[in-house]
ChimeraX commands (.cxc) that place a marker at each C-alpha (Angstrom):
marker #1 position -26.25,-43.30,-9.76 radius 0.5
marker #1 position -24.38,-41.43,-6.69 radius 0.5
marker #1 position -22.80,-42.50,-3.87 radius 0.5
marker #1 position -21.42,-41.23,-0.63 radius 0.5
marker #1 position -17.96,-39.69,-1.21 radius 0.5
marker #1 position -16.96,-40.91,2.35 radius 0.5
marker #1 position -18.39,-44.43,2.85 radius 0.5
marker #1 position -19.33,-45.25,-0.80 radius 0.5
marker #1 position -23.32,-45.82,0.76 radius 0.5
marker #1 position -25.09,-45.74,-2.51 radius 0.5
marker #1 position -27.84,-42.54,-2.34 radius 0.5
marker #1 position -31.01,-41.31,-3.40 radius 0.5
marker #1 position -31.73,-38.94,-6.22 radius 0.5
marker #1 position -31.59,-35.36,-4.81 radius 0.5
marker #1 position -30.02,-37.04,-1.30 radius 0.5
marker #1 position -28.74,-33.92,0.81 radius 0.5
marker #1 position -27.56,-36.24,3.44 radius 0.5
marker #1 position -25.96,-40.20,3.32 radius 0.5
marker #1 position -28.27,-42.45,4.74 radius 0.5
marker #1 position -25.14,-44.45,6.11 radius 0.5
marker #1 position -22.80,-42.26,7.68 radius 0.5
marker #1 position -24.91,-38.93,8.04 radius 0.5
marker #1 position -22.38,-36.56,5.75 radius 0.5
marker #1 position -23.49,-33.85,4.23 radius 0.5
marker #1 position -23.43,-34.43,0.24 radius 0.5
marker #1 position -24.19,-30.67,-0.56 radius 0.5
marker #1 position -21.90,-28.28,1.87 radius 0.5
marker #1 position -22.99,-24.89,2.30 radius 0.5
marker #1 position -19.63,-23.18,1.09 radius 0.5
marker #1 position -19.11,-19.05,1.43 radius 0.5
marker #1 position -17.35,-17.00,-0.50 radius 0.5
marker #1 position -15.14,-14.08,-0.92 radius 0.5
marker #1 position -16.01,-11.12,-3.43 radius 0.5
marker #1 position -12.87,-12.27,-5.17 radius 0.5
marker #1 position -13.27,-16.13,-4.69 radius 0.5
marker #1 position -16.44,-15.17,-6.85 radius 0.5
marker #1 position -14.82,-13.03,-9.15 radius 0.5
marker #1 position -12.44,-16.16,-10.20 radius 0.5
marker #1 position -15.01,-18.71,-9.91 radius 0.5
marker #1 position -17.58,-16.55,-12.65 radius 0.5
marker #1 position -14.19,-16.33,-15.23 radius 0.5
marker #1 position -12.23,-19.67,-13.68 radius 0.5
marker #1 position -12.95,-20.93,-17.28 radius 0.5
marker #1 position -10.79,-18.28,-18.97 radius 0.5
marker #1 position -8.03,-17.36,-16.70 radius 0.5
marker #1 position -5.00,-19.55,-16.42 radius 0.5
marker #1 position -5.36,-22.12,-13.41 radius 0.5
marker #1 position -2.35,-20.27,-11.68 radius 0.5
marker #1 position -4.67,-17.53,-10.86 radius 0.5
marker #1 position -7.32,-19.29,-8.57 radius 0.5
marker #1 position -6.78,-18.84,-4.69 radius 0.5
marker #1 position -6.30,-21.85,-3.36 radius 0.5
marker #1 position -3.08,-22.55,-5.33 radius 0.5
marker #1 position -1.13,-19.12,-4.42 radius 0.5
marker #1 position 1.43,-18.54,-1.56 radius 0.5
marker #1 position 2.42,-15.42,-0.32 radius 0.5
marker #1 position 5.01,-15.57,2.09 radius 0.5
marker #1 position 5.77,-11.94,3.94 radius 0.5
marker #1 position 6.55,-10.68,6.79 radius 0.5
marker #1 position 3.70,-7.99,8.12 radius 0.5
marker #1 position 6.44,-4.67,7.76 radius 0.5
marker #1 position 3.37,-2.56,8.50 radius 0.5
marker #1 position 3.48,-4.36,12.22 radius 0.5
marker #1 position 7.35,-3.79,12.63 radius 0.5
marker #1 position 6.74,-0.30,11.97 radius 0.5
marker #1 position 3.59,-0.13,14.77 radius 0.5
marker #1 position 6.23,-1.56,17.41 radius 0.5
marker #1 position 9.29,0.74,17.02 radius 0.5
marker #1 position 7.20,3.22,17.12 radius 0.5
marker #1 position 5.41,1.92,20.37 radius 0.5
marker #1 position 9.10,1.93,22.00 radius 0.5
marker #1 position 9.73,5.72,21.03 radius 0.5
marker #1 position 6.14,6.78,22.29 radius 0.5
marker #1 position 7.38,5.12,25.73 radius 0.5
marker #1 position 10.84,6.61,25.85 radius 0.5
marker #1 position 9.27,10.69,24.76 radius 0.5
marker #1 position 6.36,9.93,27.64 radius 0.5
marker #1 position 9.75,9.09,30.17 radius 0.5
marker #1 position 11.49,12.51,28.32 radius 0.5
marker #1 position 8.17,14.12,30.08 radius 0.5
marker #1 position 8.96,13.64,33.14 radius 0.5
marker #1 position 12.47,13.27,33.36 radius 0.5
marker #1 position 13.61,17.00,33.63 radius 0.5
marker #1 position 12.09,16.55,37.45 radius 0.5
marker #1 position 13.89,13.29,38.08 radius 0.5
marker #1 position 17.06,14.55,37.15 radius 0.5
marker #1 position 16.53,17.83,38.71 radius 0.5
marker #1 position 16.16,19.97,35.60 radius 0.5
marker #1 position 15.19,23.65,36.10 radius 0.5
marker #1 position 12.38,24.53,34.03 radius 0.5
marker #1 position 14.34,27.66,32.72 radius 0.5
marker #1 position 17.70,25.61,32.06 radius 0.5
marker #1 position 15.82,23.51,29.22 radius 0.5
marker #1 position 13.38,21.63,31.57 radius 0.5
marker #1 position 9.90,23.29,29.76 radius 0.5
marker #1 position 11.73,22.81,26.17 radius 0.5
marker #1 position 12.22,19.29,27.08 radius 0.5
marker #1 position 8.68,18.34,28.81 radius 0.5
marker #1 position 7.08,20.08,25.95 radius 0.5
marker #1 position 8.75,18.80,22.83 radius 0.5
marker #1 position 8.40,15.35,24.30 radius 0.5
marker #1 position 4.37,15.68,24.39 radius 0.5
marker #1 position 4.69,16.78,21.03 radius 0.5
marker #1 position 6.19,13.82,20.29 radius 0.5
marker #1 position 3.63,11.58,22.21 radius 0.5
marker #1 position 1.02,12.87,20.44 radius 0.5
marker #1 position 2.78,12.39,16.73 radius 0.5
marker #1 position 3.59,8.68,17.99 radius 0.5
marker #1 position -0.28,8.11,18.68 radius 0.5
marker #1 position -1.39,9.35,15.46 radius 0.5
marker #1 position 1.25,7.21,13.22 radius 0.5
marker #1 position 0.80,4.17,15.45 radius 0.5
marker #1 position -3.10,5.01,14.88 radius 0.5
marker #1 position -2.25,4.66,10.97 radius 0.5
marker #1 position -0.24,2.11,10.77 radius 0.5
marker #1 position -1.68,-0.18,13.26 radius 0.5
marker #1 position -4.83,-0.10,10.97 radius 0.5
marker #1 position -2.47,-0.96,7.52 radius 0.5
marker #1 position -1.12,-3.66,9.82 radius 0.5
marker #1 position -3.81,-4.80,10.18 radius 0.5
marker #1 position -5.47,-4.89,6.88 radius 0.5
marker #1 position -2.26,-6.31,5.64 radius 0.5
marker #1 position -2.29,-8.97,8.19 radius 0.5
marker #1 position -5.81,-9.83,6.12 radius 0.5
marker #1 position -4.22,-9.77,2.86 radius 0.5
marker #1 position -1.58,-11.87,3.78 radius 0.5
marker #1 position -3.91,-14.62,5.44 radius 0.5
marker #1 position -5.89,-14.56,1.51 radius 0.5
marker #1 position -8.25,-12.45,2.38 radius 0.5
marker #1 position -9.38,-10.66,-0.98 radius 0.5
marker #1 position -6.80,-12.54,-2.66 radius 0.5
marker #1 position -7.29,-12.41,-6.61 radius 0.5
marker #1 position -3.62,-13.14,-7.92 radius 0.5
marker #1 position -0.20,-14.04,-7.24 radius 0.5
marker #1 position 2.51,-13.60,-10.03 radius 0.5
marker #1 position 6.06,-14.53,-10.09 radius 0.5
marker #1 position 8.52,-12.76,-12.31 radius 0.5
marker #1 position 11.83,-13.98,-14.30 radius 0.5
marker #1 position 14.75,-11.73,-12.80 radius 0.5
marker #1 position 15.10,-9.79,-16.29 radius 0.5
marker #1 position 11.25,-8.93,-16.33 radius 0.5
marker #1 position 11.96,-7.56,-12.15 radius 0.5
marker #1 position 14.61,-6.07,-13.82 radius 0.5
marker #1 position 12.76,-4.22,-16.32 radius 0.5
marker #1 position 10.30,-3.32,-13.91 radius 0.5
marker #1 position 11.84,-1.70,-11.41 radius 0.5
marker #1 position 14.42,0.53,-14.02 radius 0.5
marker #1 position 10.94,1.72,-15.54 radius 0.5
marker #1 position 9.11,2.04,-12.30 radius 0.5
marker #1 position 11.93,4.13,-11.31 radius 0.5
marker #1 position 11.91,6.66,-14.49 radius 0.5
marker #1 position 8.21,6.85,-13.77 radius 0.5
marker #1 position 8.75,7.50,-10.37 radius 0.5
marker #1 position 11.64,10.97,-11.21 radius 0.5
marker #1 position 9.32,12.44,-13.75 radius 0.5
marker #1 position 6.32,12.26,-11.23 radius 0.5
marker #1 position 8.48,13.55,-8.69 radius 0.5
marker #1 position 9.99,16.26,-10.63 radius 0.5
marker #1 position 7.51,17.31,-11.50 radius 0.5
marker #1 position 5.82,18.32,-8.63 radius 0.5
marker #1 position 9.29,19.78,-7.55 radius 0.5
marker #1 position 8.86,22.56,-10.48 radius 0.5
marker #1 position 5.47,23.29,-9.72 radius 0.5
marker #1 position 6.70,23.90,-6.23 radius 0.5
marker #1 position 9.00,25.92,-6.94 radius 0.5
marker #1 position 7.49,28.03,-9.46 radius 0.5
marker #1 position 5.11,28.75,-6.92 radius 0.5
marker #1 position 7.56,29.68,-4.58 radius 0.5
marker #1 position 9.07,31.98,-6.72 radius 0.5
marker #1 position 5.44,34.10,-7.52 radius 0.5
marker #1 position 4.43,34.15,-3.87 radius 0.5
marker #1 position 8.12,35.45,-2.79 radius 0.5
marker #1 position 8.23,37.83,-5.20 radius 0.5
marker #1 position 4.31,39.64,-4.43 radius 0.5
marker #1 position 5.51,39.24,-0.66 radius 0.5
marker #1 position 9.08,41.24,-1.36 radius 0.5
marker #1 position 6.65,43.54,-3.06 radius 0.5
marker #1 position 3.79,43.75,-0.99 radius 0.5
marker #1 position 5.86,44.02,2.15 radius 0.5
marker #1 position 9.15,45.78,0.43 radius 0.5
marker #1 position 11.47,43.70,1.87 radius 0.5
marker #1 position 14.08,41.37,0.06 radius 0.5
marker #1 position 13.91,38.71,3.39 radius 0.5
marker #1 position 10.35,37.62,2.40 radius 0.5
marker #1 position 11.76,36.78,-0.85 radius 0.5
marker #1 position 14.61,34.61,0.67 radius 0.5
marker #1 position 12.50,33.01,3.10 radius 0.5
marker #1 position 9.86,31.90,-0.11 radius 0.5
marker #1 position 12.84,30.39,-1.84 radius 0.5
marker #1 position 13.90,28.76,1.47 radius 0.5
marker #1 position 10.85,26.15,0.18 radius 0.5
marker #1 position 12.91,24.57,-2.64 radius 0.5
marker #1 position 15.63,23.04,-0.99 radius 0.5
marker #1 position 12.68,21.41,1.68 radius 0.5
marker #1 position 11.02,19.96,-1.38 radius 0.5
marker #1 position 14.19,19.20,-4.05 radius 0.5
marker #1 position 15.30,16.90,-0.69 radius 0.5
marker #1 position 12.25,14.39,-0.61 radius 0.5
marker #1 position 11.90,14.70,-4.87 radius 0.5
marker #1 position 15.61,13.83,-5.39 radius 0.5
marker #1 position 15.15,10.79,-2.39 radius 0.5
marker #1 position 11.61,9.01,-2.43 radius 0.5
marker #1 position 12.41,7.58,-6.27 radius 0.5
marker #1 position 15.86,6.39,-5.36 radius 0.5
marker #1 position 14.80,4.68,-1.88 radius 0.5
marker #1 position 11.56,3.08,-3.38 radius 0.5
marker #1 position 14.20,2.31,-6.42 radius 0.5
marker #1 position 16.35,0.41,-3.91 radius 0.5
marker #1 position 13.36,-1.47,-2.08 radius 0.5
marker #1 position 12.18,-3.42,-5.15 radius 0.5
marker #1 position 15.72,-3.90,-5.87 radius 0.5
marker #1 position 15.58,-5.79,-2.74 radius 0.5
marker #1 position 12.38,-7.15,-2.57 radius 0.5
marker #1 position 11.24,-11.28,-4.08 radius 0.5
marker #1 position 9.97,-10.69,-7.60 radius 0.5
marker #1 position 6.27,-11.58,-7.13 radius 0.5
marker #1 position 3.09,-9.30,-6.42 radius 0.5
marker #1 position 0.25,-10.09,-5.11 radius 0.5
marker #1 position -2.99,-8.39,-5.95 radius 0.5
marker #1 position -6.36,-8.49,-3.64 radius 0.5
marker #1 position -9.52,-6.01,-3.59 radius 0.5
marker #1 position -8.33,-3.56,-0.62 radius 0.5
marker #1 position -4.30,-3.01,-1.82 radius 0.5
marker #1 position -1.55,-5.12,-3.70 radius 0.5
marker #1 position 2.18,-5.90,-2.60 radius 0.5
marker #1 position 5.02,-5.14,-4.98 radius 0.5
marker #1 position 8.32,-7.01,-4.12 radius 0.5
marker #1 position 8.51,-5.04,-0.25 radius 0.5
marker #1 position 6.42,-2.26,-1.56 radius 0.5
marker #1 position 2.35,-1.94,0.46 radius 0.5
marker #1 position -0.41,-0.03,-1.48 radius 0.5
marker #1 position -3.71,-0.27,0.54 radius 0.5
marker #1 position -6.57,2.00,-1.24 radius 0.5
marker #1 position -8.98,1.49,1.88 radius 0.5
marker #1 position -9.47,2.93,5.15 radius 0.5
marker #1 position -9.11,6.84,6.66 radius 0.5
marker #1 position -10.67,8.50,3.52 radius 0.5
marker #1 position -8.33,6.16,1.00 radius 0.5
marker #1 position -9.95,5.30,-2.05 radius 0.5
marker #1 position -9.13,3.04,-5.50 radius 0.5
marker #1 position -9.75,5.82,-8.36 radius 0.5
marker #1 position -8.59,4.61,-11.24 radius 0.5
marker #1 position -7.30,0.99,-12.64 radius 0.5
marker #1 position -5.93,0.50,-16.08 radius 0.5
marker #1 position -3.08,-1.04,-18.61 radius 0.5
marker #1 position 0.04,0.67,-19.61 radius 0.5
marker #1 position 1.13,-1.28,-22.56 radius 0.5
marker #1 position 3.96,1.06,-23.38 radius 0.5
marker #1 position 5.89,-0.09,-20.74 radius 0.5
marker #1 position 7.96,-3.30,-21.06 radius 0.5
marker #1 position 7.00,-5.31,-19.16 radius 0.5
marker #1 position 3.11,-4.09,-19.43 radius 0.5
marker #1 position 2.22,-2.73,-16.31 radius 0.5
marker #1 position -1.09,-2.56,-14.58 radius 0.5
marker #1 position -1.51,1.29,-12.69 radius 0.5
marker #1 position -3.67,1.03,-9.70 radius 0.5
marker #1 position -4.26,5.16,-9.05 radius 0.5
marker #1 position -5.63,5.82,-5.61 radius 0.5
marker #1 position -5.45,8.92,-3.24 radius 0.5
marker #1 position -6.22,9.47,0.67 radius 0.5
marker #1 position -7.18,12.97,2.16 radius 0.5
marker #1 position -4.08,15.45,3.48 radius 0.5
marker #1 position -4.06,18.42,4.82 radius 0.5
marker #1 position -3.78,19.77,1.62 radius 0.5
marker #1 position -6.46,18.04,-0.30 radius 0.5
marker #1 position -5.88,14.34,-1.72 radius 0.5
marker #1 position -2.83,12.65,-1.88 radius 0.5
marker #1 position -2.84,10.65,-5.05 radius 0.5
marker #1 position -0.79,7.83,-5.59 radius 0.5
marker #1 position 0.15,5.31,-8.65 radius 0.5
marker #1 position 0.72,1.38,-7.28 radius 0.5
marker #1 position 2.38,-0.35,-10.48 radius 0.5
marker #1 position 1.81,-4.37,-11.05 radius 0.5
marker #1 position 3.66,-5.58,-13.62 radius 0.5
marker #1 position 2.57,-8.24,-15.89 radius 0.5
marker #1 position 4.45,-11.36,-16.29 radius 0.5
marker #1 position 4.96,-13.14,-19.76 radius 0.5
marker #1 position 1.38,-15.14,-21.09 radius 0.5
marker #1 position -0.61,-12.71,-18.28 radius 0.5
marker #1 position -2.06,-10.04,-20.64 radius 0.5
marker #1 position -5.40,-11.73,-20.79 radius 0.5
marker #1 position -5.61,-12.34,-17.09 radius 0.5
marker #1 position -4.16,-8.67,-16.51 radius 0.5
marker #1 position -7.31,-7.11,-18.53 radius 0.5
marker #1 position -10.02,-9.48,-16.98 radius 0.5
marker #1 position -8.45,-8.30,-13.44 radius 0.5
marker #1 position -8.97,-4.49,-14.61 radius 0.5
marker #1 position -12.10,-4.89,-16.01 radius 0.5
marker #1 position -13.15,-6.50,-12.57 radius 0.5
marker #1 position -11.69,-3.67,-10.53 radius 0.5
marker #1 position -12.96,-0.90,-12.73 radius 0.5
marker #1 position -16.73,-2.17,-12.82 radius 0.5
marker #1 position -16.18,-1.55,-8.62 radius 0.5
marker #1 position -14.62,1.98,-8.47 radius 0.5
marker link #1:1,2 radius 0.2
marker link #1:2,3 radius 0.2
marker link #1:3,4 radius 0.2
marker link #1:4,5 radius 0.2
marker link #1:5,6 radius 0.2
marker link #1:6,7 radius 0.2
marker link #1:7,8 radius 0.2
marker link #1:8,9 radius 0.2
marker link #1:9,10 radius 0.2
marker link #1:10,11 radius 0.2
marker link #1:11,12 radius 0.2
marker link #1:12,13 radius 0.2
marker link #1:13,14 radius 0.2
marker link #1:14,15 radius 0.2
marker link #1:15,16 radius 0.2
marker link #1:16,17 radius 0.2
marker link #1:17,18 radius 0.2
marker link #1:18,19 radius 0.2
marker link #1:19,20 radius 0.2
marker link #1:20,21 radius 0.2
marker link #1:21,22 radius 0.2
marker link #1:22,23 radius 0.2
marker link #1:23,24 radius 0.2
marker link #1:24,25 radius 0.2
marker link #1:25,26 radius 0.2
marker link #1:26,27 radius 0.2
marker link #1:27,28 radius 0.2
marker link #1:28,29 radius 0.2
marker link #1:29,30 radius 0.2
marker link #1:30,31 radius 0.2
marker link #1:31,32 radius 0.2
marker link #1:32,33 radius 0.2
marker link #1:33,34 radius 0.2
marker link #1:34,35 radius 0.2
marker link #1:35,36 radius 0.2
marker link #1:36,37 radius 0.2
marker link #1:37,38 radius 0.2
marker link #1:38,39 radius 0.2
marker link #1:39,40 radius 0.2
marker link #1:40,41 radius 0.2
marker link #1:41,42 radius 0.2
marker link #1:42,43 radius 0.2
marker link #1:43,44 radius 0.2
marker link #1:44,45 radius 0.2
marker link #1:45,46 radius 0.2
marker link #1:46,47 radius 0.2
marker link #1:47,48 radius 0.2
marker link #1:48,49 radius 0.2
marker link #1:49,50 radius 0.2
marker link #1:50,51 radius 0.2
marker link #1:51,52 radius 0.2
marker link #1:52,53 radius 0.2
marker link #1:53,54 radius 0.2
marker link #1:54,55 radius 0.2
marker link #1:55,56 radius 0.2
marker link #1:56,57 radius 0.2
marker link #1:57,58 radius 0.2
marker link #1:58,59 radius 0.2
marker link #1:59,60 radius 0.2
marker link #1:60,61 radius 0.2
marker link #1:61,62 radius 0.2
marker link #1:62,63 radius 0.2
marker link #1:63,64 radius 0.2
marker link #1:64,65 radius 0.2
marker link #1:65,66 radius 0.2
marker link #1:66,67 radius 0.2
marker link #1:67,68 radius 0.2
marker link #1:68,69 radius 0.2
marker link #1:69,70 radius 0.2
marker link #1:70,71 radius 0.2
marker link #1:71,72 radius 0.2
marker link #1:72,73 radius 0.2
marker link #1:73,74 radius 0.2
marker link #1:74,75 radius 0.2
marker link #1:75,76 radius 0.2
marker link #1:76,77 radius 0.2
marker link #1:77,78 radius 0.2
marker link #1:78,79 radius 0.2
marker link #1:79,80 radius 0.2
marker link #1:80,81 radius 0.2
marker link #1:81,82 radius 0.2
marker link #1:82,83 radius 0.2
marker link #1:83,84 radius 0.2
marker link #1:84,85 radius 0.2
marker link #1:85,86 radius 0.2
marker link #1:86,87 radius 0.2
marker link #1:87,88 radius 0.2
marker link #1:88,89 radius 0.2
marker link #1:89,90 radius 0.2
marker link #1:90,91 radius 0.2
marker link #1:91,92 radius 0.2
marker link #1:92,93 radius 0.2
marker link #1:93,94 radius 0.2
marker link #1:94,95 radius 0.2
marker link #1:95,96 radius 0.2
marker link #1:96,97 radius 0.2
marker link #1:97,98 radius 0.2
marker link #1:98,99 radius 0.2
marker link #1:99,100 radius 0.2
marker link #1:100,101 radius 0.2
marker link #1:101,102 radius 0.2
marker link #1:102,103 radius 0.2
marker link #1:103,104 radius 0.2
marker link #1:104,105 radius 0.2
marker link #1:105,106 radius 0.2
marker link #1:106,107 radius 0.2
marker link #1:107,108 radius 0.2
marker link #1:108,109 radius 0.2
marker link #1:109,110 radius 0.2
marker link #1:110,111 radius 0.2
marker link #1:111,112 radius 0.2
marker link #1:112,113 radius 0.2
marker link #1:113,114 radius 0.2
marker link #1:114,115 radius 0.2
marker link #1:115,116 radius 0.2
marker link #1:116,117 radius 0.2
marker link #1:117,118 radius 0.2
marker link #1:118,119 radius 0.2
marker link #1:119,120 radius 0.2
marker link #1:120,121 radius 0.2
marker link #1:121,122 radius 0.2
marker link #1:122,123 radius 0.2
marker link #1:123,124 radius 0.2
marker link #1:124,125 radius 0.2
marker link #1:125,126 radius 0.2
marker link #1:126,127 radius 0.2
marker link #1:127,128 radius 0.2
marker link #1:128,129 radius 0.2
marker link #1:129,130 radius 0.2
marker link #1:130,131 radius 0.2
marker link #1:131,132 radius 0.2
marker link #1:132,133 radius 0.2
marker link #1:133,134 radius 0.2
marker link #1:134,135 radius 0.2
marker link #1:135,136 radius 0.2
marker link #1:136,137 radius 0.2
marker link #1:137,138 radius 0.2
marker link #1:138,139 radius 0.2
marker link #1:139,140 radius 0.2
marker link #1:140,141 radius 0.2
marker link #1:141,142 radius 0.2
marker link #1:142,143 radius 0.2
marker link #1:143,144 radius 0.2
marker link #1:144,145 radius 0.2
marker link #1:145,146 radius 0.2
marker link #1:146,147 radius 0.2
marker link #1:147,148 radius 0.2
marker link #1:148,149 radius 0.2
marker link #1:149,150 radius 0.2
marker link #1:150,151 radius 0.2
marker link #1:151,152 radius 0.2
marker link #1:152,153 radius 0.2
marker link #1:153,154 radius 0.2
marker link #1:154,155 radius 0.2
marker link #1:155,156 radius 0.2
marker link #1:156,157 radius 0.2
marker link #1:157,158 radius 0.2
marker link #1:158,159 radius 0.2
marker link #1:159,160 radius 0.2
marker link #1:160,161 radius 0.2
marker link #1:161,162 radius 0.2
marker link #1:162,163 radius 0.2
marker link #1:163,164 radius 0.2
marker link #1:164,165 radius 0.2
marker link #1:165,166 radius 0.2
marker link #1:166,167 radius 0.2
marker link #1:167,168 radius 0.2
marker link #1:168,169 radius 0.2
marker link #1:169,170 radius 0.2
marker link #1:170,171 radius 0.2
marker link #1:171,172 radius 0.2
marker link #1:172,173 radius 0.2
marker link #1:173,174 radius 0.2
marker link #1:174,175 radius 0.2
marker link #1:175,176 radius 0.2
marker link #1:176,177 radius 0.2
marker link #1:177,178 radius 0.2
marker link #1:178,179 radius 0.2
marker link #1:179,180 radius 0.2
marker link #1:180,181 radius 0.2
marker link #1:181,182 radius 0.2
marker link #1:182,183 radius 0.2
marker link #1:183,184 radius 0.2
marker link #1:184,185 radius 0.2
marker link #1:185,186 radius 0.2
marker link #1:186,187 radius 0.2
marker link #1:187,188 radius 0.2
marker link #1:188,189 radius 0.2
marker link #1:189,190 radius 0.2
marker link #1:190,191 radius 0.2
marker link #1:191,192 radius 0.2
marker link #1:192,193 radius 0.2
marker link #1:193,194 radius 0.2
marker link #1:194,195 radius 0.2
marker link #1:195,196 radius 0.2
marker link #1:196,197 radius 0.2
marker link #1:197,198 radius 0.2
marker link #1:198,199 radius 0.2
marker link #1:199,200 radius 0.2
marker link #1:200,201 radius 0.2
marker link #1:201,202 radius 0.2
marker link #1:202,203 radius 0.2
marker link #1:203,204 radius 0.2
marker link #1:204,205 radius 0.2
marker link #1:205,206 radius 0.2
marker link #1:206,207 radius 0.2
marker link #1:207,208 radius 0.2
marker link #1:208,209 radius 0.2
marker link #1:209,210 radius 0.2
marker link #1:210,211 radius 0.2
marker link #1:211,212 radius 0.2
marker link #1:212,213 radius 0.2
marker link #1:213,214 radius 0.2
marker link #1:214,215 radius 0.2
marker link #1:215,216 radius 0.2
marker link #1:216,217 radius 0.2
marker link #1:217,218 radius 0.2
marker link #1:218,219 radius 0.2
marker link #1:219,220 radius 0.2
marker link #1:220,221 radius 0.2
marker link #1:221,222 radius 0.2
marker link #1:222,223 radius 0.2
marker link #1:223,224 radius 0.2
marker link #1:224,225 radius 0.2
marker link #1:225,226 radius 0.2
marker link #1:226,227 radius 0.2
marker link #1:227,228 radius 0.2
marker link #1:228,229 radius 0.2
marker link #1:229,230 radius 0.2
marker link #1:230,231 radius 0.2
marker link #1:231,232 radius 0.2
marker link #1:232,233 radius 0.2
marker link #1:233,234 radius 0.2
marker link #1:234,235 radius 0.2
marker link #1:235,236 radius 0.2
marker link #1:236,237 radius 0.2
marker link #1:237,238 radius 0.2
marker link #1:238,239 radius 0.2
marker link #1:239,240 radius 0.2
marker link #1:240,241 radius 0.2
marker link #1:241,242 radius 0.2
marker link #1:242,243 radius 0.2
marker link #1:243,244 radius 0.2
marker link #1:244,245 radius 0.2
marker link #1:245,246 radius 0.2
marker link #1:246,247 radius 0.2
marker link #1:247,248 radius 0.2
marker link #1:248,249 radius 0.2
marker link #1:249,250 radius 0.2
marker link #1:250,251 radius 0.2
marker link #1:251,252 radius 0.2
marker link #1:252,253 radius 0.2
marker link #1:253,254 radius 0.2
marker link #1:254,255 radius 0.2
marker link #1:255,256 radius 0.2
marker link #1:256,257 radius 0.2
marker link #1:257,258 radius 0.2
marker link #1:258,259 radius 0.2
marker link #1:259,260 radius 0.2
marker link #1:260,261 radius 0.2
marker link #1:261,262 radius 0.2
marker link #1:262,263 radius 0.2
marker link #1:263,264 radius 0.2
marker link #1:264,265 radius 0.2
marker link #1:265,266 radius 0.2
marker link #1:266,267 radius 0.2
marker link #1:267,268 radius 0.2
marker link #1:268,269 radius 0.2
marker link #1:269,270 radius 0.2
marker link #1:270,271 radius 0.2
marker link #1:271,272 radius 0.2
marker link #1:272,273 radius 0.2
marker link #1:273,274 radius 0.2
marker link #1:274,275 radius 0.2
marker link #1:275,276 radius 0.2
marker link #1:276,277 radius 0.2
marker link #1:277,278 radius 0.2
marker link #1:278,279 radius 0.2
marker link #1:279,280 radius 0.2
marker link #1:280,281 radius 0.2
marker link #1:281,282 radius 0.2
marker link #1:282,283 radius 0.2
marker link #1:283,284 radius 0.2
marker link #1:284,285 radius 0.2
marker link #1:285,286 radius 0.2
marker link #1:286,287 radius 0.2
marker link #1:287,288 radius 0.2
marker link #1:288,289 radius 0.2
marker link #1:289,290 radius 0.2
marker link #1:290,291 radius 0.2
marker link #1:291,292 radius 0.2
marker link #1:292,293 radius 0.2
marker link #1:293,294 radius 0.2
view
């Protein structure tokens, strides 16, 4: 026997409607990829993984980023023109000036461009859009984390400096050949410093913004958030390649491997999720889901 769950009217079998107070006894209710991806295993994950009960609390850096750089595209278009409001000969600097500042413009339109669309995407992710899990850490697992994240991050990086440099090497040595002149050879090598710069840096600052950051992720179908660190596989050519486990890492981690299109081919990059104590299970069912998308 049923009855009305807001005025207790008792109702017919099969009743899609109270015959009291009108309410609707069957709701239509939509839902997410990911709302259905919990709801077909909500049986054997842990409760703490469903939707409803996660919070995410983070300010949208991708926006902050949009608006300083809306300030600097207004002060290079004022650079433009201000060698003729101060009086600036064209010849005394006035040209340099006018023309490095539309340079500038246009490099401010194309990263606003970029990041207004992350912004926006993580504006989505933040609201639950996509959502699939939230997990806290203890502060030794954060710890653990980020020290391995960050050995991870100098071999990957130092890589790529050798293999730079090597390169660098050959092609300065067949130009001094080729053209018989030493300078070519200097001018090759001039590369490694460039590139040692950013390999040396990028693993120390990203080091320094987990050390920073909350220790909780979140993880949704279009990017995850680590601590203060954004990872958004969709959008301008971006795409998820590759999910898996790394259980040689303590804590586990799980490797989200994407790559977006540069100049010089794709980019690819490695987002690292952690696992928190009693998540393994949860952790494979997540990377199982992920991998029967890519």
């Amino acid at each position: 026997m049923n009855f009305c769950p807001k005025c207790g009217y008792q109702l017919k079998p099969e009743a899609s409607f109270c015959g009291s107070c009108g309410e609707n006894i069957n709701p239509i209710q939509q839902t997410t990829t990911a709302e259905m991806f919990q709801s077909s295993v909500s049986d054997q994950l842990s409760p703490k993984l469903k939707v409803s009960d996660q919070d995410f609390n983070m300010k949208n850096s991708q926006r902050q980023i949009v608006n300083l750089w809306l300030i600097l595209l207004a002060v290079f278009i004022f650079c433009i023109f201000l060698p003729s409001i101060i009086g600036l000969d064209g010849f005394d600097g006035g040209f340099a000036m006018s023309f490095t500042s539309g340079f500038m413009v246009i490099m401010s339109l194309v990263v606003i461009f970029i990041y207004r669309s992350r912004a926006k995407q993580l504006g989505k992710i933040l609201k639950g859009e996509g959502r699939i899990a939230v997990w806290n850490y203890s502060q030794d697992e954060w710890i653990r984390f980020i020290a391995a994240d960050f050995e991870d991050e100098k071999k990957s990086k130092k890589m790529l400096f050798f293999i730079v440099a090597v390169i660098a090497v050959v092609v300065g040595i067949i130009l001094m050949i080729s053209l018989k002149d030493v300078l070519a050879l200097f001018i090759a090598l001039g590369i490694i410093p460039i590139v040692a710069i950013p390999a040396f840096w990028a693993p120390r600052a990203r080091f320094n913004k987990l050390k920073n950051s909350e220790p909780k992720a979140l993880i949704s179908e279009k990017g995850v958030i680590v601590g203060k660190m954004f990872h958004l596989w969709v959008n301008l050519g971006a795409s998820l390649d590759k999910v898996m486990l790394s259980i040689e890492e303590n804590p586990e981690m799980i490797e989200f491997t994407y790559s977006m299109p540069t100049r010089n081919g794709r980019d690819v990059q490695v987002a690292r999720v952690p696992v928190p104590k009693g998540k393994h299970y949860d952790a494979e069912k997540i990377i199982d889901y992920f991998n029967s998308q890519v």
